[in-house]
C-alpha positions, 0 to 999 in steps of 0.5 A: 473523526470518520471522515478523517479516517475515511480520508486517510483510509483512502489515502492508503489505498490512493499510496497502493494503487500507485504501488501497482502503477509503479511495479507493474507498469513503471517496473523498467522506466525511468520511474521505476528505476528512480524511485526503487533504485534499480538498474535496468539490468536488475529491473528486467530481471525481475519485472515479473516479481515486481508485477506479482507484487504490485497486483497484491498492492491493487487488491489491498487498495481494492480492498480498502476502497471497498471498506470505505464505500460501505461506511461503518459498515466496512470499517471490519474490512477497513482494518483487515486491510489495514493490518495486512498493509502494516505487517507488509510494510513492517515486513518490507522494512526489516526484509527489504528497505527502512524507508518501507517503515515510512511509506507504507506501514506508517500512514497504515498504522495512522489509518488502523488508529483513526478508525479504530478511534471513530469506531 
């Protein structure tokens, strides 16, 4: 059961580094305009919103790669990380997007159950 955690643990983290990838980098590119569906008028208007944003998701994948590489022993940091990623994405469904529900709380919730069942 740990490793499955583990796996799906680093999943979520593997889902917000691409987060950052997306909102940082990819904010005003054919990607990040299709996958966020934004215009690109709305998209350089707020590429500096969106790179705060995705500099929060690097450090809740950081953190999350962090607690799997300390094994049982960051299995504390891998739920705080959990659940700061699935109040985010609870968070973001009400507030911005359902699909966010998904996305994003999802695979944490799923995540925060598996390690809480391998604990």
């Amino acid at each position: 059961m740990t490793t499955l955690a583990n796996l799906v643990v680093t999943l979520v983290a593997i889902l917000h580094a691409y987060f950052l990838a997306l909102e940082m980098f990819f904010w005003e590119k054919p990607l990040g305009l299709r996958v966020f569906g934004l215009t690109p008028e709305f998209a350089k208007a707020s590429k500096t919103l969106a790179a705060n944003q995705g500099l929060y998701n690097g450090f809740l994948a950081a953190g999350l790669i962090w607690g799997v590489s300390l094994g049982n022993n960051g299995n504390d940091i891998k739920v705080f990380f959990l659940l700061c990623v699935l109040v985010a994405g609870i968070f973001g469904a009400l507030t911005a997007s359902r699909k966010i529900l998904y996305i994003q709380a999802m695979p944490a919730a799923i995540a925060l159950l598996l390690t809480e069942l391998s604990m």
